[in-house]
C-alpha positions as CSV (number, residue, x, y, z in Angstrom):
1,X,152.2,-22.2,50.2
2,X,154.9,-21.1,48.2
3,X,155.9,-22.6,45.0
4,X,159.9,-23.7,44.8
5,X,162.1,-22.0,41.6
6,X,164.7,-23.4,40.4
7,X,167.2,-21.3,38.5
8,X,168.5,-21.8,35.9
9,X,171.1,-20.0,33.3
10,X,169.7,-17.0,31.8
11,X,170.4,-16.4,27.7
12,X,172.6,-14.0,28.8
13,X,174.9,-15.3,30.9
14,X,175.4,-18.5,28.3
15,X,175.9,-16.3,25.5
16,X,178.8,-13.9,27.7
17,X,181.6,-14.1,25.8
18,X,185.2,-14.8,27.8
19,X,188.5,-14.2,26.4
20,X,191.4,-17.4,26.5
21,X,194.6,-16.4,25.5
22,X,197.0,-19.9,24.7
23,X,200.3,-19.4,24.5
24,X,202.6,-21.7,21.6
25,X,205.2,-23.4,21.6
26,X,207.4,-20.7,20.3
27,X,206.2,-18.5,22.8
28,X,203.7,-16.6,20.1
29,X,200.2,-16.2,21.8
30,X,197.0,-16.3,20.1
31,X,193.4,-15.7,21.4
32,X,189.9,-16.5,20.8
33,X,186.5,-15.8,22.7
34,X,184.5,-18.9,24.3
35,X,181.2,-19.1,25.8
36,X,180.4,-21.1,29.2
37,X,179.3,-24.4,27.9
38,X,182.5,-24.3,25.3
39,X,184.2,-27.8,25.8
40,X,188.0,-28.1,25.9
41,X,188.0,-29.8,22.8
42,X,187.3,-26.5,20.6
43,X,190.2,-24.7,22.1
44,X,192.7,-28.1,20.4
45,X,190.7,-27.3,17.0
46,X,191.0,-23.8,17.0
47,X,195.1,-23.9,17.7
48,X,195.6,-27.0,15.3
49,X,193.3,-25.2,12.6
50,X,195.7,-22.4,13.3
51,X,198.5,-24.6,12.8
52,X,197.5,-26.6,9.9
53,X,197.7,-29.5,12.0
54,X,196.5,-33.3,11.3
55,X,198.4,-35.1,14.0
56,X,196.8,-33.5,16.5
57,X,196.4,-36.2,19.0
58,X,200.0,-36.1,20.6
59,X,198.8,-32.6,21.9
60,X,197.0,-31.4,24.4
61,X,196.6,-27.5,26.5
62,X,197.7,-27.1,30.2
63,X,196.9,-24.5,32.5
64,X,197.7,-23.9,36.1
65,X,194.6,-23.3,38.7
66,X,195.5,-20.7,41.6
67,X,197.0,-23.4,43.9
68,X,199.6,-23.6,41.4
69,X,198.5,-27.0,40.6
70,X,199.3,-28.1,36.6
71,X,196.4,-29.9,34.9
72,X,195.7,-31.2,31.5
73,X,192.4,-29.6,29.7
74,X,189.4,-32.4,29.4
75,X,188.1,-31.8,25.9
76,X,184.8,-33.7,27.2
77,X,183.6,-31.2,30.0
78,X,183.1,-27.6,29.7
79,X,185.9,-25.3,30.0
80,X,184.6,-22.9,32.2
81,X,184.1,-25.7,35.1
82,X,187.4,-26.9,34.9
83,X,189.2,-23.1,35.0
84,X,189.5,-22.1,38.5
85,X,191.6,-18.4,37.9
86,X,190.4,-15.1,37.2
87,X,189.1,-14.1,33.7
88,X,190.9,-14.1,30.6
89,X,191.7,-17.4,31.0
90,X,195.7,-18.2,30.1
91,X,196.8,-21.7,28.8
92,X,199.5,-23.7,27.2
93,X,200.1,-25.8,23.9
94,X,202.1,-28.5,24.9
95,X,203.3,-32.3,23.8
96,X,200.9,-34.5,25.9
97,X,202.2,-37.8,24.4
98,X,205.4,-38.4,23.3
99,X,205.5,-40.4,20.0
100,X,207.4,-43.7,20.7
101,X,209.2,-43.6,17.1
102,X,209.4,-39.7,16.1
103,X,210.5,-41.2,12.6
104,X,207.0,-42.5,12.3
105,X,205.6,-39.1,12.3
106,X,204.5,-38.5,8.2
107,X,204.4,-34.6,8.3
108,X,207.2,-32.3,9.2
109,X,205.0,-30.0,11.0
110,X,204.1,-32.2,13.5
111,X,208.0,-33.0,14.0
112,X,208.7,-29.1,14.3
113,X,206.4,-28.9,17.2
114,X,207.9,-32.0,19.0
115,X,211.5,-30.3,18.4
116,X,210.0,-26.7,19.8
117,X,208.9,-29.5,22.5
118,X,212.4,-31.1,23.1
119,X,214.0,-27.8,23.4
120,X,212.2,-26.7,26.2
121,X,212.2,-29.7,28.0
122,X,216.4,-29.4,27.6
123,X,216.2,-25.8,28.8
124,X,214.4,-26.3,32.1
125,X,216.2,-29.6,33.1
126,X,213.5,-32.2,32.2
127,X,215.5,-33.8,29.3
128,X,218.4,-34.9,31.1
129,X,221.3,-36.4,29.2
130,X,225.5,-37.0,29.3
131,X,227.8,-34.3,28.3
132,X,228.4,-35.5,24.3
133,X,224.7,-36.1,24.4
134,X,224.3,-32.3,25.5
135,X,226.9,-31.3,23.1
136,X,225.4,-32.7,20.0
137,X,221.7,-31.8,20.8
138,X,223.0,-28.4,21.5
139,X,225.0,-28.5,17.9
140,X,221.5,-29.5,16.0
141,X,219.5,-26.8,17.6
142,X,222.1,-24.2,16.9
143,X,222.3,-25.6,13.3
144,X,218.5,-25.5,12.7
145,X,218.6,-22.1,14.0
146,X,221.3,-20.4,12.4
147,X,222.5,-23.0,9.5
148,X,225.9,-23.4,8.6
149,X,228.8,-22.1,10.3
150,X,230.3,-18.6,8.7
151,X,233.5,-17.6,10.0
152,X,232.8,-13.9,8.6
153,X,229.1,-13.7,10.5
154,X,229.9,-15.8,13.2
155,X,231.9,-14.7,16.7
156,X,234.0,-16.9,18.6
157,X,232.0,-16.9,21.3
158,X,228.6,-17.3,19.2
159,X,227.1,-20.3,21.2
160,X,227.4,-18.1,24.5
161,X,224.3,-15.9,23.1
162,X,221.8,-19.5,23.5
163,X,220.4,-20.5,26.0
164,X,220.3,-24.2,25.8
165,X,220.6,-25.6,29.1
166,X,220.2,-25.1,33.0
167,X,223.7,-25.0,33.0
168,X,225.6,-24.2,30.2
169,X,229.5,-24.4,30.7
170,X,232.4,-22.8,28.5
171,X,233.3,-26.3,28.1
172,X,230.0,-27.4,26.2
173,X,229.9,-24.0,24.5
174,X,233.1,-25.4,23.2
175,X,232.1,-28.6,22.0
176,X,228.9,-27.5,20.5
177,X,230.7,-25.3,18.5
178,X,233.0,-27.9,16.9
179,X,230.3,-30.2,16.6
180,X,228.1,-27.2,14.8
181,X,231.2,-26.6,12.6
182,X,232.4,-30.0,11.3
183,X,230.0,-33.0,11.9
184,X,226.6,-31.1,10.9
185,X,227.3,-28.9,7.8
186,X,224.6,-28.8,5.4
187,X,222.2,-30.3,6.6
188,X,218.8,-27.8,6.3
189,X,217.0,-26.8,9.5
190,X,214.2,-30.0,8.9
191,X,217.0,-32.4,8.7
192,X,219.1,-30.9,11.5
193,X,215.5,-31.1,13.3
194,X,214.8,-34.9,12.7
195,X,218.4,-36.1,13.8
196,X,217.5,-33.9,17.3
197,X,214.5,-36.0,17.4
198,X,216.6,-39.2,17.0
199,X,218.9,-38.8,19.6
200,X,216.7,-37.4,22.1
201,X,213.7,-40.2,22.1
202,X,216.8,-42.9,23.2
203,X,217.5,-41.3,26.3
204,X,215.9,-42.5,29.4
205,X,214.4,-39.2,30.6
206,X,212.7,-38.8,26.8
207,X,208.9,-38.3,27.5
208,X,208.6,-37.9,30.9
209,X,206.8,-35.4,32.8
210,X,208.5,-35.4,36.1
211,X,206.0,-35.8,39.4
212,X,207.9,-35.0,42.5
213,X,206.8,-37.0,45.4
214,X,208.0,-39.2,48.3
215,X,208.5,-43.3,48.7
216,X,207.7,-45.3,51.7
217,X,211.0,-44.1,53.6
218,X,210.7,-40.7,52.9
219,X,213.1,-40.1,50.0
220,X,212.1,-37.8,47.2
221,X,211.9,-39.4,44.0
222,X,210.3,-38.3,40.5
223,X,207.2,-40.1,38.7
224,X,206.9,-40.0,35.4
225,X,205.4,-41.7,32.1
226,X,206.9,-42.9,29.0
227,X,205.3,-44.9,26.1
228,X,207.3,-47.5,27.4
229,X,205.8,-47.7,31.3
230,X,206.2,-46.0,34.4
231,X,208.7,-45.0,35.8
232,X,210.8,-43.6,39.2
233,X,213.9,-41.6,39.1
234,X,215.6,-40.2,42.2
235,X,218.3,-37.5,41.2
236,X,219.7,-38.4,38.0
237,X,219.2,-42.3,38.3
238,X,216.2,-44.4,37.1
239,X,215.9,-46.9,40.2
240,X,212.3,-48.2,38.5
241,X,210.6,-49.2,35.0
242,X,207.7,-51.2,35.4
243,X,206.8,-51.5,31.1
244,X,203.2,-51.1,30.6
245,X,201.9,-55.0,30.1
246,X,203.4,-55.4,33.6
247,X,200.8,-52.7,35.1
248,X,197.8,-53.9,36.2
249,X,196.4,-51.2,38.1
250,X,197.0,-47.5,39.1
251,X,195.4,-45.8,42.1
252,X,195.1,-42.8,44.8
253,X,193.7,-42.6,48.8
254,X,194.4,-38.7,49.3
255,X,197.7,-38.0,48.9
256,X,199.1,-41.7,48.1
257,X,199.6,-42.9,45.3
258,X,199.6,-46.5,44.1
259,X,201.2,-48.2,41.5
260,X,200.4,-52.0,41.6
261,X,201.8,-54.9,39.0
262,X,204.0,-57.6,38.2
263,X,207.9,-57.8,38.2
264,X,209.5,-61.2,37.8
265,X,206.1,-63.1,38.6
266,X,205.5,-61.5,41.8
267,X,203.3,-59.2,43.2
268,X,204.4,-55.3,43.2
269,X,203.0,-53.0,45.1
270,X,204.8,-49.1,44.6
271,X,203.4,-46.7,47.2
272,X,204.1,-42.7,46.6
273,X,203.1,-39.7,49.0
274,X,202.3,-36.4,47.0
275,X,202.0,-32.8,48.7
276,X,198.6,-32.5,48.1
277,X,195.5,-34.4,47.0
278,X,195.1,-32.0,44.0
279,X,198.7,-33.7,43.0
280,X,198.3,-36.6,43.2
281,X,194.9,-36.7,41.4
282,X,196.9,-35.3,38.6
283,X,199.1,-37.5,38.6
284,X,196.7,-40.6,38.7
285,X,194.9,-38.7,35.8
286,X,198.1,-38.6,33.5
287,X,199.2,-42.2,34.5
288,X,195.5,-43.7,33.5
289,X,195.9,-41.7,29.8
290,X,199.4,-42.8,29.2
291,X,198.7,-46.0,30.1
292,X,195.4,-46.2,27.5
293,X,197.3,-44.0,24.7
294,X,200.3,-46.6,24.6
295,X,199.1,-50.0,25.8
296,X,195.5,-50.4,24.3
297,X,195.5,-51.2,20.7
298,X,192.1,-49.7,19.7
299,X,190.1,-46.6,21.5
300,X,187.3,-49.1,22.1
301,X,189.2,-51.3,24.8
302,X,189.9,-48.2,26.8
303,X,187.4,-48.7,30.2
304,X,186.5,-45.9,32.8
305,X,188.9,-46.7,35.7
306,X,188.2,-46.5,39.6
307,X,190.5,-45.3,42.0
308,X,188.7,-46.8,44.6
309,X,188.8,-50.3,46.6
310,X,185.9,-52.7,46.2
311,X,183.2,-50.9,47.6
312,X,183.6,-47.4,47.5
313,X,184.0,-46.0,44.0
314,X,185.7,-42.7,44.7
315,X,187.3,-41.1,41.7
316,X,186.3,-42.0,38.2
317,X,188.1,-41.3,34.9
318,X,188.3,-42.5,31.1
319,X,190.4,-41.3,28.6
320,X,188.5,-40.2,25.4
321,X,191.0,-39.8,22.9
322,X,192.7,-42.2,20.2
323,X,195.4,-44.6,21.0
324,X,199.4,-44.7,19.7
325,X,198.4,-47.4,17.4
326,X,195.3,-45.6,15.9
327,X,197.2,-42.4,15.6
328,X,200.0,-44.3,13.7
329,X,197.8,-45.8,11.4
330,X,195.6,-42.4,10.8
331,X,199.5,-41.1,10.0
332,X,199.7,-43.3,7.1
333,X,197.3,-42.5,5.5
334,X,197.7,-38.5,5.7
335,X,197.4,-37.8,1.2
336,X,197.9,-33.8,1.6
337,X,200.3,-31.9,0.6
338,X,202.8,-31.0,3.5
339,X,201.8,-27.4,4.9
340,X,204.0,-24.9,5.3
341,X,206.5,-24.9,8.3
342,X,206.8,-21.6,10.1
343,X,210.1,-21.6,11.9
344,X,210.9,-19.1,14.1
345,X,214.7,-18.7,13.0
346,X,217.6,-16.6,14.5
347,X,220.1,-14.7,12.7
348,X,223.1,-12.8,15.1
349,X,221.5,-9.5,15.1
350,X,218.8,-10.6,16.5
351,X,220.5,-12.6,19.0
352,X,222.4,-9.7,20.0
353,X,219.6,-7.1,20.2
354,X,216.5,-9.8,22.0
355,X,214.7,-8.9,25.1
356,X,216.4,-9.8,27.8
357,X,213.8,-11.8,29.2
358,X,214.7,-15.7,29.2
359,X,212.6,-18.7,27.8
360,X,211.8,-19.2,31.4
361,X,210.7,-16.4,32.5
362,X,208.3,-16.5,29.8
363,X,207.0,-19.7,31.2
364,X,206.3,-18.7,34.6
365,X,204.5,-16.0,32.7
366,X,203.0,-18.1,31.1
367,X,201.8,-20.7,33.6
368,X,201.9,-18.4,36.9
369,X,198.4,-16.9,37.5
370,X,197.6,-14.2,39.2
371,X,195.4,-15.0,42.4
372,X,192.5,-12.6,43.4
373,X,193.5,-9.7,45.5
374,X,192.9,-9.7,49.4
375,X,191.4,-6.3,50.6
376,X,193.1,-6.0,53.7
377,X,190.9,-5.1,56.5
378,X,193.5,-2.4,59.2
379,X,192.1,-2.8,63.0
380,X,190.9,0.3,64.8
381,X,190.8,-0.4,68.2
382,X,186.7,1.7,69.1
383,X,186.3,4.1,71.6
384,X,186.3,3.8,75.4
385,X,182.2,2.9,76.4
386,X,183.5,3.5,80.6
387,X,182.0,6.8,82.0
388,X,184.1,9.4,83.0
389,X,185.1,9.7,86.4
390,X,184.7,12.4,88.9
391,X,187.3,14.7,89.5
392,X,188.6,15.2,92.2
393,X,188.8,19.0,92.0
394,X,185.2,18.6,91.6
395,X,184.6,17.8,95.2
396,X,185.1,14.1,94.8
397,X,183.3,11.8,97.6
398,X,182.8,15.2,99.7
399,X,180.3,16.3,97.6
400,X,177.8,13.6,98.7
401,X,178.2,15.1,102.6
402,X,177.9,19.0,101.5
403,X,174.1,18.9,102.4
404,X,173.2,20.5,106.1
405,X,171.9,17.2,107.2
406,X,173.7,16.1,109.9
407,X,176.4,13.1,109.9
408,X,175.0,9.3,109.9
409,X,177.9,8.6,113.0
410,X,176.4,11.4,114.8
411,X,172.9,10.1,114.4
412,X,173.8,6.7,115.1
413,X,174.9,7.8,118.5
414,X,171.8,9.5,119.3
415,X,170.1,6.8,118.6
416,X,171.9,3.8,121.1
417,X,171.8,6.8,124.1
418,X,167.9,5.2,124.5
419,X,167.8,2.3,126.3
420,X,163.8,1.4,125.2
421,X,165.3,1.5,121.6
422,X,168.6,-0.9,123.0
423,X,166.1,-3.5,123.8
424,X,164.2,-3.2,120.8
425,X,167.5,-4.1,118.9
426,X,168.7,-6.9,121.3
427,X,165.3,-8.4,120.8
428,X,165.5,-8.3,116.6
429,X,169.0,-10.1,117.0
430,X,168.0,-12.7,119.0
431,X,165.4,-13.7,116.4
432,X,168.1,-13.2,113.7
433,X,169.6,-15.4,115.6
434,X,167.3,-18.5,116.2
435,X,166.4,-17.7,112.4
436,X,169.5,-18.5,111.0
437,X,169.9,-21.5,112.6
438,X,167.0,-23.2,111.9
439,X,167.6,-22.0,108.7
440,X,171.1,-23.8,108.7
441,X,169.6,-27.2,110.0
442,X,166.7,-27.5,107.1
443,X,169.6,-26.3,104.4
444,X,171.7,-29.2,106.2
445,X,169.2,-31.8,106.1
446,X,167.9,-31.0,102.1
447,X,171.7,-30.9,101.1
448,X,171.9,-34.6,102.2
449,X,168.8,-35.3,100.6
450,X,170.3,-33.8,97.4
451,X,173.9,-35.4,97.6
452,X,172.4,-39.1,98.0
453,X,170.0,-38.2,95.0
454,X,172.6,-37.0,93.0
455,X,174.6,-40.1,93.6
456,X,171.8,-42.2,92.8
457,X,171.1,-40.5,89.0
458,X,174.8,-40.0,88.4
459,X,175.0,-43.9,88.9
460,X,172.0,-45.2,86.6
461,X,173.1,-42.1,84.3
462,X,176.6,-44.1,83.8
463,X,174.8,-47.4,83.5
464,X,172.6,-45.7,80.3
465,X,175.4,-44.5,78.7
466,X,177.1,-47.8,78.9
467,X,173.9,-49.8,77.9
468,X,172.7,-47.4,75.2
469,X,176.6,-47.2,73.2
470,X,176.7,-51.6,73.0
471,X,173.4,-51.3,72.0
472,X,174.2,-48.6,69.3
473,X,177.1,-50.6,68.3
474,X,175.9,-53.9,67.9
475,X,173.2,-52.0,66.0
476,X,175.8,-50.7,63.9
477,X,177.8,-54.0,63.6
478,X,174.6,-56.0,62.5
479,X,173.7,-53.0,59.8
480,X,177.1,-53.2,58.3
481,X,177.1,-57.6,58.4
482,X,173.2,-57.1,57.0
483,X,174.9,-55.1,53.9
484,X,178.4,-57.2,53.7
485,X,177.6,-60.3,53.7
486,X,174.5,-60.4,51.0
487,X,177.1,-58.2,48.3
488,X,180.1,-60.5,49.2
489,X,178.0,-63.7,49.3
490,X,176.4,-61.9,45.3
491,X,179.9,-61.3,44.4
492,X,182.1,-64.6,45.4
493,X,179.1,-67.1,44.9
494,X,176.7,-65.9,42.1
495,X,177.4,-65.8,38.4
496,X,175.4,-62.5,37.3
497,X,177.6,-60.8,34.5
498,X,176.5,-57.3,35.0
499,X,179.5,-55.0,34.2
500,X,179.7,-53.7,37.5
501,X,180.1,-56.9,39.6
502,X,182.7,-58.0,36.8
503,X,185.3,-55.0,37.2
504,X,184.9,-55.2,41.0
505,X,185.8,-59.3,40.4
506,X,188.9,-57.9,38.0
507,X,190.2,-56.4,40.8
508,X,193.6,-56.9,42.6
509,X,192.3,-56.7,46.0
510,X,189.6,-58.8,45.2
511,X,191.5,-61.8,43.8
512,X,193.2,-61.8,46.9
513,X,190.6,-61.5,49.5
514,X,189.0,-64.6,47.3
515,X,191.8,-66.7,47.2
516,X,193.5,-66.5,50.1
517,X,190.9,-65.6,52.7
518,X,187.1,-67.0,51.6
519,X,188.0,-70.1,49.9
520,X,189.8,-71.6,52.8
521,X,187.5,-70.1,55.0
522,X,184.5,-71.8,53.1
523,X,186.2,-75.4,52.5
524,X,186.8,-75.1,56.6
525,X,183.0,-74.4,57.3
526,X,181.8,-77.0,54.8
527,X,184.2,-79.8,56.4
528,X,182.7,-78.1,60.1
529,X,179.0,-78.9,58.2
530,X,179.8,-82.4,57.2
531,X,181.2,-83.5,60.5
532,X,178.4,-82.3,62.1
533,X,176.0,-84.0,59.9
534,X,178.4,-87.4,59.8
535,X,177.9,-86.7,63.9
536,X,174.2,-86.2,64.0
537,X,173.6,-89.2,61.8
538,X,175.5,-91.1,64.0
539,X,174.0,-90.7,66.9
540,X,170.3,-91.1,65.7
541,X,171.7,-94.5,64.5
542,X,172.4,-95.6,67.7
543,X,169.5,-94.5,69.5
């Protein structure tokens, strides 16, 4: 008998060495070499040590698996199960929570990197804001960039050489420009930086990561997530905000998405339809952290959440990090001296002479991974396997008659000239004859036998079938009440705190089912009961 083996890593495979490379903010790259149980949470370290950075909770690294599906990296599992692509791994540092008051923020660092932040999400349409909003958040990036207007170094047409925004008209050139020159003169690039911050966090679209989808009639709409609650634009307009105290639970099925909760003391139920399940398990994932990071008020009240209905658990996630609160007060109490901010400044010439690559086609490099290569595999049709056939020139058929025996039609008629040998043959027909058809009245007589045979199984056949599919289905229905009924009856009738039976009582659906199906059901069975017994009683009485 042969023993089982089960493998397991060898020393050398855990201690191979891969190469991440995570590209910043300001589009700088740096590397560093992992091993395969490295978790996610060492590559944060390494780019905050690299940074200098203390408020490093607002963070967080994205990468793109080859479905071109964005996700956030865990920094509780491995990172080598979560990476799907091709070695060296690529990532992102991005803003993963966007601080409700930036003013709150206590180093400028952190600010710098929320402003690096902004200005991306401006450029590839995901800040959206009104044309003097535009104009003066255009004005303080040009100002932290370049400082103060110079007639002498600056061109007329100066602004033309950034690229702020999607689309970026001579008339906002215009007004940027006058804004840059009159309204924001002297202030120094951290300054210039903090008012940006200001006036970007009031706008509606401040913070959100937008999640395209579909609603129940088919209309595309945007999901996102702010600290104050979730929200649904479609185009340009906000048509929902459901604030986060009003949210009492967020789940998937597939590729819906549900968003259920209160809204002027009624029931609300959103329903969403993603493009894939990949998506929309993303975007349940980002809903459950922004909803812990800004609503609970200590890491400790943060509970693993279900996506699932009451019996079927299905997806399950927790966020692990710190909450807005906690982050807050951990600010407060920063003592250090401020590290040094390494801005990555412009001056004309090098506006003039830059690559002509744009800031967003550095992100699709960045995020766009290359998916293995498919050997293509050409048909060739294979040779013909039929034998060559005879050629005519060859002789053809004649060739078979070339012998000097004599023809078959001239033997034939040698043969019938005999009249001895014409008897013999009229004789062998004759019992051919009488042969066949007693031969045709026994294949007559068992092909009767067969056809009411075959009626006869055919028949009981249909009646098995029929007996043996009720018989697996009320096995089937009595299995499923043998389960049902003993969990519902433990979960609506028995007082067992165990943490399980508790979150499945928390529930939505279950609240519902309890108060608006079982308890009438069970005050009409107990009133059935008590007539009966009132019934009973009286009828023993009289007899």
């Amino acid at each position: 008998m042969k023993m089982l083996r089960f493998r397991s890593p060898s020393l050398r495979s855990l201690d191979q060495e891969i190469l991440c490379t995570i590209r910043l903010l300001d589009d700088s790259e740096i590397s560093c070499s992992i091993q395969r149980d490295t978790k996610g949470q060492f590559l944060l370290d390494h780019v905050c040590n690299h940074y200098n950075l203390l408020e490093k909770d607002y963070f967080g690294i994205r990468y793109v698996d080859p479905e071109k599906q964005r996700h956030w990296l865990e920094p509780n599992k491995p990172v080598v199960r979560q990476m799907k692509s091709l070695q060296p791994y690529t990532m992102c540092f991005r803003v993963k929570f966007y601080p409700h008051e930036p003013m709150k923020i206590k180093e400028e660092l952190t600010r710098y990197l929320l402003y690096l932040q902004l200005k991306r999400d401006i450029y590839h349409g995901r800040l959206l804001c009104p044309f003097a909003e535009a104009a003066y958040l255009g004005a303080c990036i040009v100002q932290a960039e370049l400082g103060d207007y110079d007639p002498e170094e600056h061109p007329s047409d100066y602004i033309r050489d950034f690229k702020l925004f999607p689309k970026q008209s001579p008339k906002l050139e215009r007004k940027i420009m006058e804004i840059h020159k009159n309204e924001l003169r002297g202030q120094c690039a951290a300054l210039a930086e903090l008012n940006m911050l200001q006036r970007a966090h009031s706008l509606e679209t401040y913070g959100v990561d937008p999640h395209p989808c579909k609603d129940f009639t088919g209309s595309t709409a945007f999901l996102g997530f702010t600290a104050t609650g979730f929200v649904v634009f479609q185009g340009n307009k906000r048509i929902h905000l459901l604030k986060w105290l009003d949210v009492s639970k967020l789940k998937f099925e597939g590729k819906t998405f549900y968003v259920i909760g209160i809204q002027k003391e009624k029931k609300l139920v959103l329903t969403f339809h993603t493009s894939t399940p990949a998506a929309c398990k993303h975007l349940w994932k980002c809903g459950v952290e922004n909803q812990a990071f800004y609503k609970c008020a200590k890491s400790s009240q943060i509970k693993t959440v279900s996506s699932s209905n009451i019996f079927f658990k299905g997806s399950r996630f927790r966020y692990s990090g710190r909450v807005a609160k906690e982050v807050i007060e951990a600010s407060s109490k920063i003592q250090r001296e401020p590290p040094e901010v390494h801005r990555y400044g412009r001056s004309l010439t090098k506006l003039l002479n830059r690559p002509t690559i744009s800031v967003y086609q550095r992100e699709r490099m960045c995020l766009v991974h290359l998916s293995p290569s498919l050997s293509v595999h050409m048909y060739s049709p294979c040779a013909s396997m039929l034998p060559t056939p005879v050629d005519d020139s060859q002789g053809g058929v004649d060739l078979l008659f070339s012998s000097p025996v004599q023809s078959p039609a001239r033997l034939l008629r040698e043969l019938h000239a005999d009249p001895d040998i014409q008897a013999q043959l009229e004789a062998e027909r004759e019992r051919d004859r009488a042969y066949e058809r007693t031969r045709q009245a026994a294949r007559s007589r068992m092909s009767g036998v067969l056809t009411s045979s075959l009626r006869l199984l055919s028949s009981n056949e249909r009646l098995n079938a029929c007996v043996l599919s009720v018989a697996r289905f009320v096995a089937a229905v009595m299995g499923v009440l043998l389960v049902t009924v003993p969990t519902l009856l433990l979960l609506l009738e028995s007082d067992i705190d165990v943490s399980f039976l508790h979150e499945i009582r928390q529930t939505p659906e279950f609240e519902q089912f309890h108060y608006e199906y079982y308890c009438p059901l069970r005050r009409w069975i107990l009133c059935k009961i008590s007539m009966s017994v009132v019934v009973c009683s009286l009828l023993m009485l009289t007899s």
